[in-house]
N, C-alpha and C positions, 0 to 999 in steps of 0.2 A: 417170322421176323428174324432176322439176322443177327446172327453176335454181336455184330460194330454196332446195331442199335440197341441192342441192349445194355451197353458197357453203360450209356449215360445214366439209363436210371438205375444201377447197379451205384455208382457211386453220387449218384443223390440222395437214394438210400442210405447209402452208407454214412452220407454225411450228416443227414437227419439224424443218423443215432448213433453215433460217433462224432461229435462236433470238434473241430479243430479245438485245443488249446492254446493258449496262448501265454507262453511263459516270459517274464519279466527279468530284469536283469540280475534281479537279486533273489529268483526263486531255489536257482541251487543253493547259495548261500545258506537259504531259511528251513529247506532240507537237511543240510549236513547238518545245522546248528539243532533243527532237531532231534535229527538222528546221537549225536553225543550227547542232548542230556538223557532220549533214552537208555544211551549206555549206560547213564552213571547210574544204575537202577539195579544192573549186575556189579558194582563196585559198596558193597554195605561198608567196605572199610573206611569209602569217604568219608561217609556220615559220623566214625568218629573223629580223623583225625584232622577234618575239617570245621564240624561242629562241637562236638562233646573235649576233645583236647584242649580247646584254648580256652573253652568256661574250666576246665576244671584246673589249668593253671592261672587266670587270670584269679579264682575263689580261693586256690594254697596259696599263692603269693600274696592275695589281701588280707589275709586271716593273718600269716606270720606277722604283716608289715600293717597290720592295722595299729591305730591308736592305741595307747596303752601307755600309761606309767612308765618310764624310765628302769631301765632295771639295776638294781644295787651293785652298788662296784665291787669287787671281789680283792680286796687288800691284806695284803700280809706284813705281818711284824714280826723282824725276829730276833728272836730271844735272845736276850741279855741286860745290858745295866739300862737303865730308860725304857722297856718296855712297858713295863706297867704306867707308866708316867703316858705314854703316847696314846696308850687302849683306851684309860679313862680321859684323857682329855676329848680322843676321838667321839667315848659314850656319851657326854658331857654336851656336846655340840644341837645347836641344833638341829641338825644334818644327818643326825647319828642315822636314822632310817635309809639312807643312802648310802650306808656301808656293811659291806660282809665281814667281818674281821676275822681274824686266824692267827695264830703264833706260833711261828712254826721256826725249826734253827735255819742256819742261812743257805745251807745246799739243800732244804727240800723245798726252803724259798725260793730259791734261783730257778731249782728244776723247775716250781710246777709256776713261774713265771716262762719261764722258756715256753714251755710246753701252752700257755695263753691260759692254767686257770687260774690267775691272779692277774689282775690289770694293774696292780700296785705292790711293789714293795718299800715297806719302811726299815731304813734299818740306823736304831740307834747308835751312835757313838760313846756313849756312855758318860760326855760331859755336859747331855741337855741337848746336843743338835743333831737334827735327824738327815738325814741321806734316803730322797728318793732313788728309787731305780723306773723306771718307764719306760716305753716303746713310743718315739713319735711318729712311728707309721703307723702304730694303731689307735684309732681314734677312742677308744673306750680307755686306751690308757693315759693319753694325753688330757682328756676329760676326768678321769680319776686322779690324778697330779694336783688338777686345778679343786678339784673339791676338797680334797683332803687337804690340802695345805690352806683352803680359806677356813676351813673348818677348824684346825691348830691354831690356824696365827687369832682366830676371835675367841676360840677358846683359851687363850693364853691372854686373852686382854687386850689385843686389838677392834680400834675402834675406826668405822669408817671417816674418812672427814667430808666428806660428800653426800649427801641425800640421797637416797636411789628408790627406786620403786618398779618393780615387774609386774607386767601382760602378760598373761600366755593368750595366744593363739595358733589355732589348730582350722583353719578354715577349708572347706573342699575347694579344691585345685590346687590347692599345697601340699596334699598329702601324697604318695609312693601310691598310692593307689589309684591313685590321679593320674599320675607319671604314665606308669604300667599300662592302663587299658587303651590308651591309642597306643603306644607300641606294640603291645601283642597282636590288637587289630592289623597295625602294620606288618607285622613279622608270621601275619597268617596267612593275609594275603598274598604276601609272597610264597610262601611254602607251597598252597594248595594251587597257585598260577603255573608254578615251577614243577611240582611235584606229579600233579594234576594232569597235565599235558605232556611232560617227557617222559613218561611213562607210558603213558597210553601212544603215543605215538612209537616207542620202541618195539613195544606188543604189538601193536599193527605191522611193523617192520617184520618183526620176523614172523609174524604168523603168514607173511606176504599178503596183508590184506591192504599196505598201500600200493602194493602194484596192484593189482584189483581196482582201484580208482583211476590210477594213469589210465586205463585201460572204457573208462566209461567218460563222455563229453562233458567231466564237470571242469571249471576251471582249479588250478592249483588255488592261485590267489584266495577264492571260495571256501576252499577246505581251512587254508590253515587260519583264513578269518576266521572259521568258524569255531575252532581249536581256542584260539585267543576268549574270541567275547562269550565265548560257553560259559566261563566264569565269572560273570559280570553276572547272572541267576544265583549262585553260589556265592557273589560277592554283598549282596543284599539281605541275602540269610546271618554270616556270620556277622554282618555290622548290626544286625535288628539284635541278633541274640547278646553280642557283647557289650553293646550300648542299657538295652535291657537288663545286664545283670550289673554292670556299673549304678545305674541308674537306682535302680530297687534292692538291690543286697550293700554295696558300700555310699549311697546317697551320690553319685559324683554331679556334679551342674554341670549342662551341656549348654555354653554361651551361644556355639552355633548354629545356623539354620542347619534342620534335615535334610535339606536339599545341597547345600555346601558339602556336607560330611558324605552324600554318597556318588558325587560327582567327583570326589577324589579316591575314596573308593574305588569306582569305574576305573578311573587312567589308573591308578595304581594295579587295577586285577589285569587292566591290556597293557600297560606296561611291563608287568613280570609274567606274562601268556607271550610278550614278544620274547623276552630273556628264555624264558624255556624252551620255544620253537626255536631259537640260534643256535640251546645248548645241547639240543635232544636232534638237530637236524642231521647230523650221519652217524649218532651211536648207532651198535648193532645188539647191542645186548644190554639185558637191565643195568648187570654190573657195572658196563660202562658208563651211562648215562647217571647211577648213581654217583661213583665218583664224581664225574663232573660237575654235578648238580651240588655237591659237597664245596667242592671246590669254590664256586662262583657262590656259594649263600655265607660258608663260614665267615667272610671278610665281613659281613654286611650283617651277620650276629654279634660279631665282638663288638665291631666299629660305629652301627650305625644307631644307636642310642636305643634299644631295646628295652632292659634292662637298666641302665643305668646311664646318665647322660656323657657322649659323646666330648662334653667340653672337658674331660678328665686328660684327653690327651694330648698331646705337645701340638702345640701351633703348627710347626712347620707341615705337622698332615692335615692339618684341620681344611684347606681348600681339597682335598683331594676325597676327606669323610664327607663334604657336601656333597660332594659329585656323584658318588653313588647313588641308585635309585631308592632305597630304602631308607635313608635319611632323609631325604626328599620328601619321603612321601610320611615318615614318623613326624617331622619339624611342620607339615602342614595340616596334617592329621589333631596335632598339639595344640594349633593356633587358633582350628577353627572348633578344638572342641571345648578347648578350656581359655581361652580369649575371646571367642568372637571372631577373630581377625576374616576382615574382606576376603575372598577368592583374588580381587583386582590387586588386592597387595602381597598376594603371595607368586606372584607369575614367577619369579627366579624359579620354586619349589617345581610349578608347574610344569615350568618348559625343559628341567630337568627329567622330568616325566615321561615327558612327551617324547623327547629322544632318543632315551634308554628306547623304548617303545614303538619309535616308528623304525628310528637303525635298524632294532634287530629285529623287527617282522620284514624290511628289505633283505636285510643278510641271511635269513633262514630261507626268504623266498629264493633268493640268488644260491645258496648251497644244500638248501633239501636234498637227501637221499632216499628218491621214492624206491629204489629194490632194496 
């Protein structure tokens, strides 16, 4: 038998036990997407400062800012004629438990008011009328003003001429701790989108392990998808875990469905996975990718209601703190965890989202530096 007849059953053989594959359109994708989470496997350092960091500031910052008593206001009198007259009217008060009192002459008053450890000074005249001192940019002193002087004028013989009657309430979803755990959810998932991928992509850069991929038939587009929604598996971890400790350590109510809170999670982790691939697309070296990364998160630490709400600051920037993606994604995070509010009523939030998100996965595709 001849070569040329034997070639056919050589590769019918062959194909008997070698059977064609047949690869799908999204099979490199589902590879690469692979391939990085088993990276993250050689990175232990994720696992704290994407896991264990934000429980353990989301647990300091509820402890300082948990419920608790008021604390006593710290008031000084200083000595001379009417002192004694102001001390005991102060002890006299019903209120007196809401007061620190001291006597102190009037420069170590001033000082240690300067210096904030006194929210109050009184200081007699010596014909019966007294002279606050206070700060009204500090809210403790402005509040110890108002106490201490309702406290004098009743203990002197004032009488309300209106009826009055106090509530407290302290209900969850009003409290700072309420506030806080969708914002640090928020301001995680940015960190480790950002963090997470421009990194890793600069260590591939120069280890020149992205030209190593130019160099094999996968598509670009594939890759840096897969860069982006890596963190959409890391996105599911930190929401279980901060929800979780909201939920069972500070009591918080979650009005929203589970499905709402992690569907915004999602865009939010492919949102700030597109910011990092535009921001990390031609650094060469850690250094610089850190700066930059500094750069484009600090505005959206101070500004975008983290910590502290957003509405502090002057109007004229207030359309421009929307616009950022992290306020977007804090102000919907908020709505659907301690409101309830619809997905369909938050689309402005959304669609700000969406193209932080979709821009910059175009613009990283369009200016990637694969050597």
């Amino acid at each position: 038998m001849s070569v040329a007849e034997q070639t056919p059953v050589i590769e019918k053989r062959s194909s008997r036990k070698y059977p064609q594959r047949r690869n799908g359109r999204w099979s490199g994708y589902l590879h690469l997407l692979g391939a990085r989470m088993l990276e993250l496997k050689r990175e232990p350092e994720v696992v704290f400062w994407v896991f264990v960091f934000p429980l353990l500031l989301a647990l300091g910052l509820g402890i300082a800012f948990r419920n608790k008593p008021a604390d006593a206001s710290s008031v000084a009198i200083v000595a001379g004629a009417g002192t004694q007259q102001a001390e005991a009217m102060l002890l006299r008060s019903t209120q007196h438990d809401s007061f620190k009192v001291e006597l102190q002459d009037a420069e170590d008053a001033r000082k240690g008011f300067r210096l904030g450890k006194y929210d109050l000074v009184i200081e007699p005249d010596g014909a019966g009328a007294l002279r606050y001192r206070y700060d009204p940019a500090r809210p403790e002193s402005v509040l110890a003003r108002a106490e201490v002087d309702e406290a004098l004028q009743t203990a002197a013989g004032r009488k309300d001429v209106v009826a009055t009657s106090v509530v407290t309430s302290s209900e969850p979803g009003s409290r700072y701790i309420d506030f806080l755990i969708p914002g640090l959810l928020g301001m995680n998932l940015m960190n480790s989108g950002m963090w997470g991928i421009g990194f890793a992509l600069v260590d591939m850069r120069q280890r020149k392990l992205l030209k190593r991929f130019v160099g094999t038939p996968m598509r670009r587009s594939d890759f840096l998808l897969a860069l982006m929604s890596s963190r959409l598996v890391l996105m599911i971890i930190e929401i279980g875990l901060l929800m979780t400790l909201g939920v069972l350590v500070f009591h918080m109510k979650v009005l929203g469905s589970l499905f709402s809170i992690l569907l915004l999670g999602a865009l939010g982790a492919l949102c700030f996975g597109g910011v990092g691939l535009v921001t990390a697309s031609r650094a060469q070296k850690i250094e610089s990718v850190s700066g930059l990364m500094n750069l484009v998160m600090m505005p959206m630490w101070i500004f975008s209601g983290v910590f502290f709400s957003y509405e502090r600051f002057p109007a004229v920037i207030q359309p421009l703190i929307k616009a950022l993606p992290l306020t977007a994604l804090n102000d919907a995070l908020r709505a659907s965890i301690l409101e309830g509010t619809p997905l369909i009523r938050q689309w402005p939030r959304l669609l700000v989202m969406g193209l932080w998100g979709c821009i910059s996965f175009f613009l990283a595709l369009k200016w990637f530096r694969w050597t």
